[in-house]
PQR file with spaces between the fields and no chain letter, atoms N, CA, C, O and H, PARSE charges and radii, in Angstrom:
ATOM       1  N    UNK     1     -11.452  -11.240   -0.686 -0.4000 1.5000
ATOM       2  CA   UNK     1     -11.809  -12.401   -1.474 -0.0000 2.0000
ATOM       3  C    UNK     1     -12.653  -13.362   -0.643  0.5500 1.7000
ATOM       4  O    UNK     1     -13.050  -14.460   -1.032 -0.5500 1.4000
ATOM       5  N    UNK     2     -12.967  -12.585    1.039 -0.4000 1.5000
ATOM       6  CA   UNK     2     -13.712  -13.788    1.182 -0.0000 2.0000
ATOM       7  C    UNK     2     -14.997  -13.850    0.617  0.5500 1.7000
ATOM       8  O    UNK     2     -15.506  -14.913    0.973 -0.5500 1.4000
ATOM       9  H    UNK     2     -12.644  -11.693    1.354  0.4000 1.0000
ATOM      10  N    UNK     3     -15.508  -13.416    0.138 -0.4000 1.5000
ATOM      11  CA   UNK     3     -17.329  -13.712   -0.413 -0.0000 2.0000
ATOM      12  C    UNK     3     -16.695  -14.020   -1.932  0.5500 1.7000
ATOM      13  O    UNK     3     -17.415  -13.656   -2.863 -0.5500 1.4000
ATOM      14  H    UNK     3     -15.095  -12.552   -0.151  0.4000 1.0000
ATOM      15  N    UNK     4     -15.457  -14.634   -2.268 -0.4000 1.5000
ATOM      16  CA   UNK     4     -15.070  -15.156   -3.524 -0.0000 2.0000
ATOM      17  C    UNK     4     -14.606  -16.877   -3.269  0.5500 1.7000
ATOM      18  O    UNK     4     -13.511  -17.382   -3.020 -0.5500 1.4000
ATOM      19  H    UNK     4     -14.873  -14.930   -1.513  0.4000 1.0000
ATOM      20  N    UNK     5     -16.102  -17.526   -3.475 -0.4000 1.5000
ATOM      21  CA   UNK     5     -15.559  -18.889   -2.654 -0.0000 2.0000
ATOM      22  C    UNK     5     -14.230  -19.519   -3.707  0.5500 1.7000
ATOM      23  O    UNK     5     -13.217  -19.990   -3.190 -0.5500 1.4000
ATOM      24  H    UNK     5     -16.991  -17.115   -3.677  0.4000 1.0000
ATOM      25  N    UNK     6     -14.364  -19.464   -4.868 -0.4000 1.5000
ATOM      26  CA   UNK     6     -13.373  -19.744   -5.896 -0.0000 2.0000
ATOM      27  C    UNK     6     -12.361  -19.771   -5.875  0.5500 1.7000
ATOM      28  O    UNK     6     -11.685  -20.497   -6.606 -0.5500 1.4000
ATOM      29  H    UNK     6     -15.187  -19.081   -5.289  0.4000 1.0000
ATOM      30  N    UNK     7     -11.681  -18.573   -4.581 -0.4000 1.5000
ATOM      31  CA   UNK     7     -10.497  -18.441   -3.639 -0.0000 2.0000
ATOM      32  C    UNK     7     -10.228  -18.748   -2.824  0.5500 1.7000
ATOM      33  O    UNK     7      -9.969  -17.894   -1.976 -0.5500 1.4000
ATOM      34  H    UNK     7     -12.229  -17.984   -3.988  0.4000 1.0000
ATOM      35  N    UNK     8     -10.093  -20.151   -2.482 -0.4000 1.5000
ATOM      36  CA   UNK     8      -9.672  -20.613   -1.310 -0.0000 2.0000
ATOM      37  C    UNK     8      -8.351  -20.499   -1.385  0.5500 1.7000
ATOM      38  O    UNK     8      -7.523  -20.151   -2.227 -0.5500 1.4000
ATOM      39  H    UNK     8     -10.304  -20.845   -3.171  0.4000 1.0000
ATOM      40  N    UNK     9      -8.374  -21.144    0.458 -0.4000 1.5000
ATOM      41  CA   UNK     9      -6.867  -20.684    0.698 -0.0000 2.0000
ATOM      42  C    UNK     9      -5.808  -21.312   -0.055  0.5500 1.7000
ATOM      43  O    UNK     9      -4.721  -20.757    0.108 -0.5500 1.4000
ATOM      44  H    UNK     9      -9.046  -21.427    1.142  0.4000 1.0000
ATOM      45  N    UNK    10      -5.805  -22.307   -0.833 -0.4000 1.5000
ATOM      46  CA   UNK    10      -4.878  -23.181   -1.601 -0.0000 2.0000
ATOM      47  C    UNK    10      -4.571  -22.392   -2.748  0.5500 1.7000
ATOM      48  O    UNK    10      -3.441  -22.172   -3.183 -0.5500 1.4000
ATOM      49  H    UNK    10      -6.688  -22.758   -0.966  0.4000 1.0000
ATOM      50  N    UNK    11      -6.133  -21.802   -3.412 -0.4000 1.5000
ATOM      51  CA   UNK    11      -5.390  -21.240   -4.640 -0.0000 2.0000
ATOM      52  C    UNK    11      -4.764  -19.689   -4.201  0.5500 1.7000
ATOM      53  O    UNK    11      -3.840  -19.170   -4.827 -0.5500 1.4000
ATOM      54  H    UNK    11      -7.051  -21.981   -3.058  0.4000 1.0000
ATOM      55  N    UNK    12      -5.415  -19.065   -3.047 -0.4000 1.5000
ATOM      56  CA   UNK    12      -4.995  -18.062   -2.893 -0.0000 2.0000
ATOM      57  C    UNK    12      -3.151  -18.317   -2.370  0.5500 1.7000
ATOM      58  O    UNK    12      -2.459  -17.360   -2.719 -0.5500 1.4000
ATOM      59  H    UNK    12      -6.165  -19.487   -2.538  0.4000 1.0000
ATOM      60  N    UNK    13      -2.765  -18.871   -2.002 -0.4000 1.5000
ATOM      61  CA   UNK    13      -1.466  -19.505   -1.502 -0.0000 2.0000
ATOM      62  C    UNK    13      -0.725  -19.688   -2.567  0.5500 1.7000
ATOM      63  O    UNK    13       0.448  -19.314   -2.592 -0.5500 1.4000
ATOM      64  H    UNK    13      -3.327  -19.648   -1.719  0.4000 1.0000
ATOM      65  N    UNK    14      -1.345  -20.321   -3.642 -0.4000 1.5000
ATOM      66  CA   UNK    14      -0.551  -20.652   -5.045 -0.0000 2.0000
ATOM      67  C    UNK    14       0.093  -19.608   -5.842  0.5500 1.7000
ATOM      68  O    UNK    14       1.262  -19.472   -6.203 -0.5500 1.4000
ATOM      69  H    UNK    14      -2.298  -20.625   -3.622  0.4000 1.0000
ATOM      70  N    UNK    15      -1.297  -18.676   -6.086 -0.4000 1.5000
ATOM      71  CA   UNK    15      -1.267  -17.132   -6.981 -0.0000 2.0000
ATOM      72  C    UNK    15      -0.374  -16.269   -6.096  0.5500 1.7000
ATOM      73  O    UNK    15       0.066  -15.267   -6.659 -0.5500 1.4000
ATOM      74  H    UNK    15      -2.246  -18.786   -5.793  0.4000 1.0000
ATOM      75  N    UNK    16       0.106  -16.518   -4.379 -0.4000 1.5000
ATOM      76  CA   UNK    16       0.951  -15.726   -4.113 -0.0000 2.0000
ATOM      77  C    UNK    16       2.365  -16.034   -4.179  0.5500 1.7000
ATOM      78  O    UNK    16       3.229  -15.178   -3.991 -0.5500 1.4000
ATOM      79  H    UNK    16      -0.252  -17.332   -3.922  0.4000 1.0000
ATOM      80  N    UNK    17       2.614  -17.263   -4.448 -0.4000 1.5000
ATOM      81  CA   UNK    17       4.097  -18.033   -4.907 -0.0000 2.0000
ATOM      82  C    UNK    17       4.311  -18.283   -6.273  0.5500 1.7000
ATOM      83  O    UNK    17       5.367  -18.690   -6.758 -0.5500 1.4000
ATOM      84  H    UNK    17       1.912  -17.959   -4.601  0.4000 1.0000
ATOM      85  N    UNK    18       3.225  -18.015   -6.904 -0.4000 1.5000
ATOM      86  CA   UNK    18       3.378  -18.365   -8.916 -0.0000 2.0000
ATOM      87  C    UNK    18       4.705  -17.486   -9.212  0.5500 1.7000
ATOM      88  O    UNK    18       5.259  -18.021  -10.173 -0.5500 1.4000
ATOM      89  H    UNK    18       2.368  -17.684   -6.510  0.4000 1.0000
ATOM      90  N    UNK    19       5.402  -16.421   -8.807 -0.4000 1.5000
ATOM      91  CA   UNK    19       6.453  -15.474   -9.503 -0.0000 2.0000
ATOM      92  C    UNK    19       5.669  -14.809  -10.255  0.5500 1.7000
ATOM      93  O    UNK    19       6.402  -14.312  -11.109 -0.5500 1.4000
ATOM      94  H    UNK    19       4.953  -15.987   -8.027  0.4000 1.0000
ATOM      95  N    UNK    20       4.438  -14.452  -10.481 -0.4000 1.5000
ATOM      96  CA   UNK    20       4.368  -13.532  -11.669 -0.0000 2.0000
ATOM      97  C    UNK    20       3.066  -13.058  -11.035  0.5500 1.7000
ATOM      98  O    UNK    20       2.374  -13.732  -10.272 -0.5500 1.4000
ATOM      99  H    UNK    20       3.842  -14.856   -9.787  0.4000 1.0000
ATOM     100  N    UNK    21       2.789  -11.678  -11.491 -0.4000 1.5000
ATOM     101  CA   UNK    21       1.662  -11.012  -11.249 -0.0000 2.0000
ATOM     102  C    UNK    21       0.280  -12.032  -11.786  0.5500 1.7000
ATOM     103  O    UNK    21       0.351  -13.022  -12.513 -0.5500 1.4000
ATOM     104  H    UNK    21       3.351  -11.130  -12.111  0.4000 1.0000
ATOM     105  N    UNK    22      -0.761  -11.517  -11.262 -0.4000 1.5000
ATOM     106  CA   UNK    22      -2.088  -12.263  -10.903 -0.0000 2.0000
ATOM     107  C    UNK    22      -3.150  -10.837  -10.377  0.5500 1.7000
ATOM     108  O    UNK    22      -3.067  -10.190   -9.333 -0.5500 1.4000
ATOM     109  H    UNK    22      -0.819  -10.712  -10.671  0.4000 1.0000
ATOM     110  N    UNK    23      -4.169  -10.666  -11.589 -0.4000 1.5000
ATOM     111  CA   UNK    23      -4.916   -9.732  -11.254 -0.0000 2.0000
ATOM     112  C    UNK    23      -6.585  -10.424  -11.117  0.5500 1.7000
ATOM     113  O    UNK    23      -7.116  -11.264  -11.844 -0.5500 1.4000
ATOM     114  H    UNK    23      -4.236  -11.192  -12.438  0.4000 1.0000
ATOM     115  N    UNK    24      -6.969   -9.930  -10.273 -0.4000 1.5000
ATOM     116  CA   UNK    24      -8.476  -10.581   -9.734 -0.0000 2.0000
ATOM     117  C    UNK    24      -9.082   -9.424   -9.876  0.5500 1.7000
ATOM     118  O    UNK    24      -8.441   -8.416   -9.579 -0.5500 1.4000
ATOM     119  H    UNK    24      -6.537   -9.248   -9.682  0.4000 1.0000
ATOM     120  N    UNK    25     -10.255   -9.311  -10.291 -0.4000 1.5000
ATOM     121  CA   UNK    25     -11.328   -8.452   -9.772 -0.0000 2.0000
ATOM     122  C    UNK    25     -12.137   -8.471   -8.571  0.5500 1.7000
ATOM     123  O    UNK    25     -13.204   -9.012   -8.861 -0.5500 1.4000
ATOM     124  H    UNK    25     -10.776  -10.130  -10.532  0.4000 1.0000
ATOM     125  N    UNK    26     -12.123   -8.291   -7.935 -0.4000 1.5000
ATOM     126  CA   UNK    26     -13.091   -8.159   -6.652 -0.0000 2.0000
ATOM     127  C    UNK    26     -14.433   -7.640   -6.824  0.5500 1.7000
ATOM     128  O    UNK    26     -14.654   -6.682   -7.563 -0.5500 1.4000
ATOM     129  H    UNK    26     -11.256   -7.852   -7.700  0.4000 1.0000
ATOM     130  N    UNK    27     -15.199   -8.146   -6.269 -0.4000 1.5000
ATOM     131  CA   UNK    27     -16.758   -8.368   -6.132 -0.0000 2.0000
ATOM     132  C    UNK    27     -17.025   -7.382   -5.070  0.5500 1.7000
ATOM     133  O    UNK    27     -18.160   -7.415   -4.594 -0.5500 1.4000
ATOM     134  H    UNK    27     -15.020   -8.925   -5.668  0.4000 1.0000
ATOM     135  N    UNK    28     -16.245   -6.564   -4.636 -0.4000 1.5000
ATOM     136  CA   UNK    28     -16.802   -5.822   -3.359 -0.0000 2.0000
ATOM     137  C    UNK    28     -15.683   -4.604   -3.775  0.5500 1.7000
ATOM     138  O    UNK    28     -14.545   -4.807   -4.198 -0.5500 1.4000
ATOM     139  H    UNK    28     -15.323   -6.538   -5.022  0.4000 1.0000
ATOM     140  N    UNK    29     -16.206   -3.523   -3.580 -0.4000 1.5000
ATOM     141  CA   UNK    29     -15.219   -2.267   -3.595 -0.0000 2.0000
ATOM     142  C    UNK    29     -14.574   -2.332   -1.891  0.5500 1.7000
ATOM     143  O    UNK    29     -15.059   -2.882   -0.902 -0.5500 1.4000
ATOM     144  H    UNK    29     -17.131   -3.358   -3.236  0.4000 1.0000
ATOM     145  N    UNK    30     -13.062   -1.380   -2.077 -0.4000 1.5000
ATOM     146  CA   UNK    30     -12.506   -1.655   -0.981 -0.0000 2.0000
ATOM     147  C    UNK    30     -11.978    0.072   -0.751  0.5500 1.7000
ATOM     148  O    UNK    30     -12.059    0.693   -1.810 -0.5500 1.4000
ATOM     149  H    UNK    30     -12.669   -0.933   -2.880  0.4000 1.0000
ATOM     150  N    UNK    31     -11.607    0.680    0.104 -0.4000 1.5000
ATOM     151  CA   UNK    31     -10.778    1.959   -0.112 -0.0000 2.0000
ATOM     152  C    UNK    31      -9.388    1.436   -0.059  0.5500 1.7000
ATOM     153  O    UNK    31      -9.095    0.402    0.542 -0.5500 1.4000
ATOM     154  H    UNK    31     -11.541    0.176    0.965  0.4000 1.0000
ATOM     155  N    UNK    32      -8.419    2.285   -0.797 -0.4000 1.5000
ATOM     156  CA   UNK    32      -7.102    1.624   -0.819 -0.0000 2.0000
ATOM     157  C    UNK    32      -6.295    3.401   -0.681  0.5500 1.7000
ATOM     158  O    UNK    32      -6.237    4.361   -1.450 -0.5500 1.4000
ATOM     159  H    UNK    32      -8.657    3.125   -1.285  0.4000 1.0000
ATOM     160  N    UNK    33      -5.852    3.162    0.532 -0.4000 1.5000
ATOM     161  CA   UNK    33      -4.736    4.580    0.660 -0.0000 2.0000
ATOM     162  C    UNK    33      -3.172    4.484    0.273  0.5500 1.7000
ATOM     163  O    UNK    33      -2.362    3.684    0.740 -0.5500 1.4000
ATOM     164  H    UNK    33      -5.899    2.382    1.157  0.4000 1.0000
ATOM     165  N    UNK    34      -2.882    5.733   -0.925 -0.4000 1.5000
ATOM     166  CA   UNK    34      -1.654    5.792   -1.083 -0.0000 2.0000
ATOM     167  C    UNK    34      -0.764    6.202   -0.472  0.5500 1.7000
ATOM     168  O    UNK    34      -0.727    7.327   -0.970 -0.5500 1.4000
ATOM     169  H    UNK    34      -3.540    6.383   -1.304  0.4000 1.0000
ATOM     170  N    UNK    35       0.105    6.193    0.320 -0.4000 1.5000
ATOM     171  CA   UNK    35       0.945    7.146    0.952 -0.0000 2.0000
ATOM     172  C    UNK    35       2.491    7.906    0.423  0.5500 1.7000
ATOM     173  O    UNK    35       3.035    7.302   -0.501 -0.5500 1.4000
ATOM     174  H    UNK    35       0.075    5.279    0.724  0.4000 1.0000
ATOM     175  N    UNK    36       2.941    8.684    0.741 -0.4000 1.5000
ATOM     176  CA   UNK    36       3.855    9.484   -0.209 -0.0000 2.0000
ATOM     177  C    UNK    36       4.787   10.138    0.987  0.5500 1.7000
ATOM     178  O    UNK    36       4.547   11.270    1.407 -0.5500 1.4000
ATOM     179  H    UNK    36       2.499    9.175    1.492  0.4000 1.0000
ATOM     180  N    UNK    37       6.068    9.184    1.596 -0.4000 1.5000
ATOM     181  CA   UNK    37       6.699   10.226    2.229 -0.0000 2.0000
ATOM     182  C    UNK    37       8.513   10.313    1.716  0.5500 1.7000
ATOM     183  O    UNK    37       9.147    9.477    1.071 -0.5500 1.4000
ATOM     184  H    UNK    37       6.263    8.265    1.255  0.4000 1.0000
ATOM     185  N    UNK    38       8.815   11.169    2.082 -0.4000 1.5000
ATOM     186  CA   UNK    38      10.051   12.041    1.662 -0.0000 2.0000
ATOM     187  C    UNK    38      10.963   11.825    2.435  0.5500 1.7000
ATOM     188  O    UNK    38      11.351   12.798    3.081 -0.5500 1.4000
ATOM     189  H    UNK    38       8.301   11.848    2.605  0.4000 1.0000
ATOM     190  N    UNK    39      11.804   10.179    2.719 -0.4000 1.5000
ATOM     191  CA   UNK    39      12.399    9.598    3.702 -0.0000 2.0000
ATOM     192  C    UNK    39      12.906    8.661    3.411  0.5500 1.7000
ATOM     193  O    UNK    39      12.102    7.950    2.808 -0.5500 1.4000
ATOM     194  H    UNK    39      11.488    9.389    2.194  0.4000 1.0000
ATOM     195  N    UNK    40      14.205    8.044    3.529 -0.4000 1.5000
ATOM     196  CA   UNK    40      14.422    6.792    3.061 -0.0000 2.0000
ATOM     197  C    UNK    40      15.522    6.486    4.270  0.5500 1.7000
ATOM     198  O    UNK    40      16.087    7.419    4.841 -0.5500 1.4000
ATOM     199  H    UNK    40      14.858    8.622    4.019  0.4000 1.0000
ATOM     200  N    UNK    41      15.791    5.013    4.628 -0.4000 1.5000
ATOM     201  CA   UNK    41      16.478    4.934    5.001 -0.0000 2.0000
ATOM     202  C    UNK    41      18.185    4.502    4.371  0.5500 1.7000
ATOM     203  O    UNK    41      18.209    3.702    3.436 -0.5500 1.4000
ATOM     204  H    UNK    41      15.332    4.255    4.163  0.4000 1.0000
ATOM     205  N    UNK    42      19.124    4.878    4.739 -0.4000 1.5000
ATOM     206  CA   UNK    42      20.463    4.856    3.991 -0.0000 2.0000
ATOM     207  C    UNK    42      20.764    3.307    3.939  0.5500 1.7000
ATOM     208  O    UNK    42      19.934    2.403    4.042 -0.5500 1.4000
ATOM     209  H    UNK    42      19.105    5.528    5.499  0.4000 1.0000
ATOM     210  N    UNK    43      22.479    3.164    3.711 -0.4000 1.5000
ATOM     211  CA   UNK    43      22.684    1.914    3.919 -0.0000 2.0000
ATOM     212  C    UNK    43      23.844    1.727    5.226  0.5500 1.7000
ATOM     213  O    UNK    43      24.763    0.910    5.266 -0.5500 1.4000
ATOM     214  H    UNK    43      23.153    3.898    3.627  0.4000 1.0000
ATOM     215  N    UNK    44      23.490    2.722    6.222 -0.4000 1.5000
ATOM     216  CA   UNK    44      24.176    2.787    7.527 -0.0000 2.0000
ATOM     217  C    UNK    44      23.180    2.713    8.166  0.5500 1.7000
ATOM     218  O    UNK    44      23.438    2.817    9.365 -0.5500 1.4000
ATOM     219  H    UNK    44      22.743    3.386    6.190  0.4000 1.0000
ATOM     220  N    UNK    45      22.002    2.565    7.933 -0.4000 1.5000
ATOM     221  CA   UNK    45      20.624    2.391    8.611 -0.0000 2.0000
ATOM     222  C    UNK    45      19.970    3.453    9.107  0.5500 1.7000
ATOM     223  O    UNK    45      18.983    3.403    9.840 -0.5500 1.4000
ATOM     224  H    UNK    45      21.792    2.481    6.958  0.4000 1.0000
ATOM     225  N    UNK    46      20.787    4.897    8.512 -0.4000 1.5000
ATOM     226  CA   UNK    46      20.000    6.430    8.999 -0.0000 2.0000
ATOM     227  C    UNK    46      19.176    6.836    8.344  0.5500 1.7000
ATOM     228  O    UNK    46      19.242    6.890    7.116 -0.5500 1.4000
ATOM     229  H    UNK    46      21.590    4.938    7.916  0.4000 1.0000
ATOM     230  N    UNK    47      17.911    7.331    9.257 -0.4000 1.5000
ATOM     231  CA   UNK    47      16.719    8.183    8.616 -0.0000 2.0000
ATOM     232  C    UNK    47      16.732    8.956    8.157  0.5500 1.7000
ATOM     233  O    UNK    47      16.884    9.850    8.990 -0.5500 1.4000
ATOM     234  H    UNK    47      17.857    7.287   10.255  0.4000 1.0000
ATOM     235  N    UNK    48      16.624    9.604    6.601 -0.4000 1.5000
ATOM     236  CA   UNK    48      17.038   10.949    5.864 -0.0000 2.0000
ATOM     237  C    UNK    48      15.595   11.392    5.944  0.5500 1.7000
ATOM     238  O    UNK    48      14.553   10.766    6.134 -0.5500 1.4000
ATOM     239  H    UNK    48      16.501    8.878    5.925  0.4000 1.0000
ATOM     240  N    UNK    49      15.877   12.737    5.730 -0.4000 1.5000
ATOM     241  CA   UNK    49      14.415   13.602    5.120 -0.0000 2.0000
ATOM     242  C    UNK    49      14.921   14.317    4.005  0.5500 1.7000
ATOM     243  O    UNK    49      16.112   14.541    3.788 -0.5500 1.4000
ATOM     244  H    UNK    49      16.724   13.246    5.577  0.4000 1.0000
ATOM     245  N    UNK    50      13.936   14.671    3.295 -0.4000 1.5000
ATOM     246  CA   UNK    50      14.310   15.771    2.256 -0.0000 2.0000
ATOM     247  C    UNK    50      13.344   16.707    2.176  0.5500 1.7000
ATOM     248  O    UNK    50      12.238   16.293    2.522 -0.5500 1.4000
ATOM     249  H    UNK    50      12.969   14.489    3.472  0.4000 1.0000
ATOM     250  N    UNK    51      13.406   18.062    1.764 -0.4000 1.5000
ATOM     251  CA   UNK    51      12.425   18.839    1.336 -0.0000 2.0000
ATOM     252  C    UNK    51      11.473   18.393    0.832  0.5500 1.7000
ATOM     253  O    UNK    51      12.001   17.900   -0.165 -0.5500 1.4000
ATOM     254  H    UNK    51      14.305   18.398    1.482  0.4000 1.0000
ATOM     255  N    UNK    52      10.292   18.143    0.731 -0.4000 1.5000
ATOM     256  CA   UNK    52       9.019   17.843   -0.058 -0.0000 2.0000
ATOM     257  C    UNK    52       8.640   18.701   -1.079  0.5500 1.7000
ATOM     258  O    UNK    52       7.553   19.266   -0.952 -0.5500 1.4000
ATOM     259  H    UNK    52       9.863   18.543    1.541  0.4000 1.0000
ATOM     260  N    UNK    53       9.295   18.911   -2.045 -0.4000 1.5000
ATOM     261  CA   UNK    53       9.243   20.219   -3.357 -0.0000 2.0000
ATOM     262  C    UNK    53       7.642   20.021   -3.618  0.5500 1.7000
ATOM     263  O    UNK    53       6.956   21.013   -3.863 -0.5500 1.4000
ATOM     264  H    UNK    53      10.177   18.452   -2.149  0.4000 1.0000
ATOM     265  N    UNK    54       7.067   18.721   -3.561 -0.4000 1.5000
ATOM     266  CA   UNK    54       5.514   18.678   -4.485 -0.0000 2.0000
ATOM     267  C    UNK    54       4.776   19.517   -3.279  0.5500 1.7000
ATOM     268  O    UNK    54       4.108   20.541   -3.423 -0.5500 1.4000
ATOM     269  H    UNK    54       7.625   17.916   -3.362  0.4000 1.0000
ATOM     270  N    UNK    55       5.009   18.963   -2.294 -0.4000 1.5000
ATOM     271  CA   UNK    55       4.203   18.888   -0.843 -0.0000 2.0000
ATOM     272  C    UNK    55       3.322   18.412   -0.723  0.5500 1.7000
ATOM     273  O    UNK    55       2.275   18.981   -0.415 -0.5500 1.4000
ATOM     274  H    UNK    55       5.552   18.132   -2.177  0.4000 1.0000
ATOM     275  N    UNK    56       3.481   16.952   -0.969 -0.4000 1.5000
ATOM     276  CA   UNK    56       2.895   15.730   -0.773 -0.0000 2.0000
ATOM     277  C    UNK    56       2.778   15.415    0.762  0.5500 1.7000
ATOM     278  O    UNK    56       1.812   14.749    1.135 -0.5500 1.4000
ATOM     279  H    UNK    56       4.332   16.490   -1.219  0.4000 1.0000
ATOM     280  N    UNK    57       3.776   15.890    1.741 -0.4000 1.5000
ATOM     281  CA   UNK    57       3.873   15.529    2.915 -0.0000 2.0000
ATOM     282  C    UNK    57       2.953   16.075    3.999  0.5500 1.7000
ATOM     283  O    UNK    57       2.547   15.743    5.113 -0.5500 1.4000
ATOM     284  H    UNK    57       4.560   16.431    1.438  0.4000 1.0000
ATOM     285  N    UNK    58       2.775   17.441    2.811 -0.4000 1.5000
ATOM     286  CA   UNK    58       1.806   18.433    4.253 -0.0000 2.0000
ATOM     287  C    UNK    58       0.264   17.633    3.786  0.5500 1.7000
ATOM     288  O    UNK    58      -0.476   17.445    4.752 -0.5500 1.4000
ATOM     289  H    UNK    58       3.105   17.710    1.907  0.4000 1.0000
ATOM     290  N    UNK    59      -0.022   17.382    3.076 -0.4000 1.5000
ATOM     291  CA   UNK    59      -1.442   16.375    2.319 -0.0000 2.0000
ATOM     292  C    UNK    59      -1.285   15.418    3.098  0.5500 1.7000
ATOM     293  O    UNK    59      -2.237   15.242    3.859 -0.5500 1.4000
ATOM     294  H    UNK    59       0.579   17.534    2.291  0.4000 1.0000
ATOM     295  N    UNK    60      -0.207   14.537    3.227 -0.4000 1.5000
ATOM     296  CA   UNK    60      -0.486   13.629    3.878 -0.0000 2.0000
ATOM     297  C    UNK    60      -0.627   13.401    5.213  0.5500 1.7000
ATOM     298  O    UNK    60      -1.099   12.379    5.711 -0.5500 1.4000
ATOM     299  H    UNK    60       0.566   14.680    2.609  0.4000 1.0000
ATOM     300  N    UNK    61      -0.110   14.606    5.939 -0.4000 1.5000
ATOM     301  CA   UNK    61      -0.309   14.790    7.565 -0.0000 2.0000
ATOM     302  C    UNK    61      -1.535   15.235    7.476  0.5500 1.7000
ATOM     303  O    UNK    61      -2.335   14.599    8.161 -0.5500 1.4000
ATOM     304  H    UNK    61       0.273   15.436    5.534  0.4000 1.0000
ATOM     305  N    UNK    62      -2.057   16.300    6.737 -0.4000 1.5000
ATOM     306  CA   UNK    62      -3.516   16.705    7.180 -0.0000 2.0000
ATOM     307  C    UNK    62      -3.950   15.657    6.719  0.5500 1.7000
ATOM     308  O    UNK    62      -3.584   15.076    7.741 -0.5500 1.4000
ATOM     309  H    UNK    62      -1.406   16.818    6.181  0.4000 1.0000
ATOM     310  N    UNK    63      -4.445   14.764    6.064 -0.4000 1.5000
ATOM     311  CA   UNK    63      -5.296   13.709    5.710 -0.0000 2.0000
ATOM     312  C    UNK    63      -5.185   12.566    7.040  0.5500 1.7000
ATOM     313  O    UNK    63      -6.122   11.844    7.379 -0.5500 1.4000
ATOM     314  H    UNK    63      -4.743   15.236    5.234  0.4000 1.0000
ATOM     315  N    UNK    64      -3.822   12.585    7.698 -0.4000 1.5000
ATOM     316  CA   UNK    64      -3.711   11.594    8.878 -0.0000 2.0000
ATOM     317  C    UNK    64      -4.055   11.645    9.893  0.5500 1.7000
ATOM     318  O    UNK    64      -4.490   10.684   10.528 -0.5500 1.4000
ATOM     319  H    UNK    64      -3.061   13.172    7.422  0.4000 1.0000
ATOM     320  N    UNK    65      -3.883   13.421   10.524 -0.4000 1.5000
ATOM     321  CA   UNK    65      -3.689   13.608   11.995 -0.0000 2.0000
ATOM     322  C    UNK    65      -4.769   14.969   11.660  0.5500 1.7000
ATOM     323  O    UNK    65      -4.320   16.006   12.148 -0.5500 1.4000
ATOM     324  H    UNK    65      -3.529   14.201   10.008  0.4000 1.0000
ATOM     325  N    UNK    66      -5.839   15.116   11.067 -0.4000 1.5000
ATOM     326  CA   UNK    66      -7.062   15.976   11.114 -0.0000 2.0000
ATOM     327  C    UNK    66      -7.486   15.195   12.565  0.5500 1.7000
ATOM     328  O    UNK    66      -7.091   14.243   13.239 -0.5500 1.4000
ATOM     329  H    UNK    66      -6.204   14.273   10.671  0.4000 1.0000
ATOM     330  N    UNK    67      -8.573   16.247   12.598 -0.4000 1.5000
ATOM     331  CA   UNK    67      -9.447   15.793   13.687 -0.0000 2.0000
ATOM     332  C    UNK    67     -11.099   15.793   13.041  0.5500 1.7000
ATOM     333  O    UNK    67     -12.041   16.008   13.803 -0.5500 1.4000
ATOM     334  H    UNK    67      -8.894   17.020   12.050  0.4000 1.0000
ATOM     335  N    UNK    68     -11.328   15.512   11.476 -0.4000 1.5000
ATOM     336  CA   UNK    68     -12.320   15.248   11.166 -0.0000 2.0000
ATOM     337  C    UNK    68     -12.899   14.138   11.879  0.5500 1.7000
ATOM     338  O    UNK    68     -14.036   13.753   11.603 -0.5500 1.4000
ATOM     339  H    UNK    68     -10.562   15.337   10.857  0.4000 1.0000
């Protein structure tokens, strides 16, 4: 939003404390990466894994740790 002078930091500050969603269009395209992993942590604070049935996980390592 910076080449959006209309957004200064006051209103941008506001629209992030209003409680309710706030959609802007942006004037500039951006890339935005999804990520998808198969892990959660419990409520004893342990790291689980699970099988990745889609295999979303092997996509997402080659997309991370290629050497393109």
């Amino acid at each position: 939003m910076r080449n959006q002078p209309e957004w200064n930091e006051e209103r941008i500050e506001k629209a992030m404390n209003a409680g309710k969603e706030k959609y802007v269009t942006l004037t500039a395209t951006i890339p935005v990466f999804l990520g998808y992993f198969t892990a959660w942590v419990d409520d004893e604070g342990k790291l689980n894994f699970r099988d990745d049935i889609y295999g979303h996980d092997k996509k997402l390592a080659d997309h991370l740790f290629s050497s393109k």
